[in-house]
Structure formats: structure tokens, C-alpha cells
C-alpha positions in Angstrom: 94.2 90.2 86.4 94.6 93.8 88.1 97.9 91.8 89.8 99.2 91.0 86.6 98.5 94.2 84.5 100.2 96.3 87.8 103.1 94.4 87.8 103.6 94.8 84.4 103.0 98.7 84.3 106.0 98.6 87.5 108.1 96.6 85.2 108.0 99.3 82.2 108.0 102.0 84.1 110.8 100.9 86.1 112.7 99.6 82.8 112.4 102.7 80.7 113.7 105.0 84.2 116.8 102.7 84.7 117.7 103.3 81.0 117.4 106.5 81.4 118.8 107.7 84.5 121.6 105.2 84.3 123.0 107.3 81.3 123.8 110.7 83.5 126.4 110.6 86.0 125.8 109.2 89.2 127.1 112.2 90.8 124.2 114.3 89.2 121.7 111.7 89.4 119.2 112.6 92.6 116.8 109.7 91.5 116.1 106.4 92.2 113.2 104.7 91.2 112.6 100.7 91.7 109.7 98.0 91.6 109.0 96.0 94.8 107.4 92.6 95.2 107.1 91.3 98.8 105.9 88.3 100.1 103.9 88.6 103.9 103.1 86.6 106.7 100.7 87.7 109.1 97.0 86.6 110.3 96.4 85.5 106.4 99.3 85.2 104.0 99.4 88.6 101.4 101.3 89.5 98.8 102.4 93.0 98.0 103.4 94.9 95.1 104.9 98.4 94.4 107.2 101.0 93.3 109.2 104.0 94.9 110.7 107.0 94.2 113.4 108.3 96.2 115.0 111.5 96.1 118.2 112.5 97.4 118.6 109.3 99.1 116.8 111.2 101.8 112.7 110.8 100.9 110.8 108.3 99.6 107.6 107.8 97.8 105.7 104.7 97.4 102.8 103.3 95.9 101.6 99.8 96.0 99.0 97.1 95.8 98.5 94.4 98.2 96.0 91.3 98.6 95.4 88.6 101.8 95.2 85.0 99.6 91.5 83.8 99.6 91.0 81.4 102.0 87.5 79.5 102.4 84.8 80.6 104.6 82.0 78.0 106.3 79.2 78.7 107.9 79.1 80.0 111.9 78.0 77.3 114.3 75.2 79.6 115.2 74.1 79.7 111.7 74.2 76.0 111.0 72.0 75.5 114.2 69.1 77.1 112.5 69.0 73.9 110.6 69.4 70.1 110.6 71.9 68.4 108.0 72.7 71.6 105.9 73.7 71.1 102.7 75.6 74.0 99.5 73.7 74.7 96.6 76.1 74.8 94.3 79.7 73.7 94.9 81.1 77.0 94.6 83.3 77.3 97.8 82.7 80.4 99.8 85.9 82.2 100.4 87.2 86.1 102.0 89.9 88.3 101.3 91.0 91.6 101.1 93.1 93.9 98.5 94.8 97.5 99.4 95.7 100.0 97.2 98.5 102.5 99.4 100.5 105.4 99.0 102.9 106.2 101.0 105.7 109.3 102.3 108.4 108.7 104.2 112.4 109.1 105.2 115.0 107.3 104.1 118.6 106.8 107.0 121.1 105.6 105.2 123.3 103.5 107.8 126.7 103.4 106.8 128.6 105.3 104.0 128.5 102.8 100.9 124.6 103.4 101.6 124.1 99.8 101.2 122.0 99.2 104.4 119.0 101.9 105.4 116.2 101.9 107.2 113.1 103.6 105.4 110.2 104.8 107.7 107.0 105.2 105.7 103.1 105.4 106.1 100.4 106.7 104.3 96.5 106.2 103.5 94.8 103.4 101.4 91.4 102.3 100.1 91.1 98.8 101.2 88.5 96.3 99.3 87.0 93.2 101.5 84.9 90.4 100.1 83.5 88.2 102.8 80.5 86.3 102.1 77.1 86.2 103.4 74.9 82.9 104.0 71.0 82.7 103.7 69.0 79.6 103.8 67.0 77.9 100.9 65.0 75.3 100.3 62.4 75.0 103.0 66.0 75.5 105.1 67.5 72.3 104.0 70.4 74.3 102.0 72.1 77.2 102.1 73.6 79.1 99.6 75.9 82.4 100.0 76.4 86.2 98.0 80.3 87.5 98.5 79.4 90.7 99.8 82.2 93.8 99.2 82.8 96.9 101.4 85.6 99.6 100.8 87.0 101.2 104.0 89.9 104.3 104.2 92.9 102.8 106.0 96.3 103.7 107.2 99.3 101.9 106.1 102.2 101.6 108.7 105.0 99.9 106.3 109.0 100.8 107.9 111.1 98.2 106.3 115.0 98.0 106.1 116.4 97.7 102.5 119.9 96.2 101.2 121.2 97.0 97.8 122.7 94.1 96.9 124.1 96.1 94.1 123.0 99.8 92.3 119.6 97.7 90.1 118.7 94.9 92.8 118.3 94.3 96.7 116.1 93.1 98.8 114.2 94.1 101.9 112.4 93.2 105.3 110.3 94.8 107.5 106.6 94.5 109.5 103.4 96.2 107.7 100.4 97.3 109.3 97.3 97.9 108.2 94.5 99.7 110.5 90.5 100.4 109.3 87.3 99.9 111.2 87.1 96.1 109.9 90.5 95.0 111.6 94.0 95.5 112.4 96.6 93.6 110.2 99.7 92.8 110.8 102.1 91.3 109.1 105.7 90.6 108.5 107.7 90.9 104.9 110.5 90.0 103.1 111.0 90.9 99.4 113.1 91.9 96.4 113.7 95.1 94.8 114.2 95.9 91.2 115.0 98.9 89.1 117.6 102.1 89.8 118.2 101.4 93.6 121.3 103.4 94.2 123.7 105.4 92.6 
């Protein structure tokens, strides 16, 4: 749901920007501003969403929202030892993730003259979200059932990327992202599309 509804704010924004940017003359037009999605591959598989603001075609300001897929969690080895033939409760499947919400500044280097191929060097804080989940034992120890326990941890986002306007509303990108707080160190490697007022 909080995917969906950010997506859809990026989309309007973006929409009603390009409508009215696209109106002035490029020559007097010093903004850019463009939804992102991004699909990454890393550790766990995430998906990534955002929008940036460039000015100038020399500075860039992003935010964004990125997610790990769930992916199921059993029990340790250690934990199952503490009983014999353990069974779920329920048939609820434990599972883990992890979302980030970023922001990011950075500098844009435009690498030839059309300005249709430039590396963007960003990084900023975030506030990431992790559910993992936590096992007890029922039942006289015959079962087990689990809680998905969250925890929110300050992080710093690492995301360069190199972006090609395919034309002055869409391009696409590529780039690494990393992601450091005291739970772990992602990383990860994207590729994505961009929407929106991308060049002028």
C-alpha cells in the first residue's frame, strides 16, 4: 500500500511539472524533475522508487523509497535443537525484510555535449525499517510459534548511478547502491527507468 500510494504521488507530481516546465523555453528552463523506478540485485532482490530534482544540469536532489522482497525465515539449527519434531502453530510463514526511506545530494557530470550520457554521484541519510521475526516455543515445547519483530536504524545511502536520456521525458539508468547501518551492509546493483522532464 505505502508502495502504491508513493508511486502514484511521483507520478502526479512528475505529470503536473512536465506540463508545466515544458511550456517555457528550454533555454530558460533550469529544471528538471523525473520519477525513477529501479529494479536491484544484491544479497536479497529490492525494488526502489523515487524522484529528482536537478538544477542547472549541475546538482541533483533525490528522494526515494526502497524495500528487500520478503523472503521466508526458519528456525536456527540451534533453536530447533531445543526440541524434538517441532512443529508451526499456525501456518503463517515467517518471513524478513527491510524498507528505506532516503534522501539524497549530489553532482551531476554531463559526459558529452548533447548531455545524453552523465554520471550522477549522490548519497545521503535514511531511516531504514527491518522486520525479522522472533521464535519462542509452545506447547510443553512441541511447537513453536514466532512475533515479526521491527527495529528502525539511521543509515547512509551510497547511490552513484549513470543515467541516459533516451530522449528530453524518458531514459534509463544503472548504477550500484549501498546501504550502511549497524544491522548490515547492502549492496546492490540497479538498473531502471526514468520518467518525467529529464533534459532540456
Amino acid at each position: 500500500m505505502k508502495t502504491l500510494l508513493l508511486i502514484t504521488v511521483f507520478s502526479i507530481v512528475t505529470l503536473i511539472s512536465h506540463a508545466q516546465w515544458t511550456d517555457k523555453p528550454s533555454s530558460t528552463t533550469k529544471h528538471n524533475l523525473y520519477s525513477t523506478g529501479e529494479y536491484v540485485v544484491g544479497g536479497e532482490q529490492a525494488g526502489k522508487i523515487g524522484m529528482s530534482y536537478t538544477y542547472n544540469n549541475k546538482y541533483i536532489l533525490s528522494v526515494g523509497y526502497s524495500a528487500t522482497f520478503k523472503s521466508t525465515v526458519t528456525p536456527s539449527d540451534n533453536f530447533l535443537k531445543s526440541g524434538t519434531t517441532l512443529t508451526p502453530v499456525t501456518s503463517a510463514e515467517p518471513f524478513e525484510n527491510s524498507e528505506n526511506l532516503h534522501m539524497m545530494l549530489g553532482r551531476i557530470f554531463n559526459l558529452n555535449e548533447k548531455k545524453n550520457l552523465r554520471v550522477v554521484l549522490q548519497a545521503g541519510p535514511g531511516i531504514t525499517t527491518f522486520r525479522e521475526p522472533e521464535f519462542a516455543l509452545v506447547n510443553s515445547d512441541s511447537q513453536y510459534n514466532f512475533q515479526t519483530k521491527t527495529s528502525k536504524k539511521l543509515s547512509l545511502v551510497l547511490n552513484p548511478k549513470i543515467e541516459i536520456p533516451l530522449h528530453s521525458t524518458v531514459g534509463c539508468s544503472v548504477g550500484p547502491m549501498v546501504l550502511v547501518n549497524s544491522n548490515q551492509t547492502y549492496i546492490g546493483a540497479g538498473i531502471g527507468i526514468m520518467y518525467g522532464l529529464i533534459a532540456n
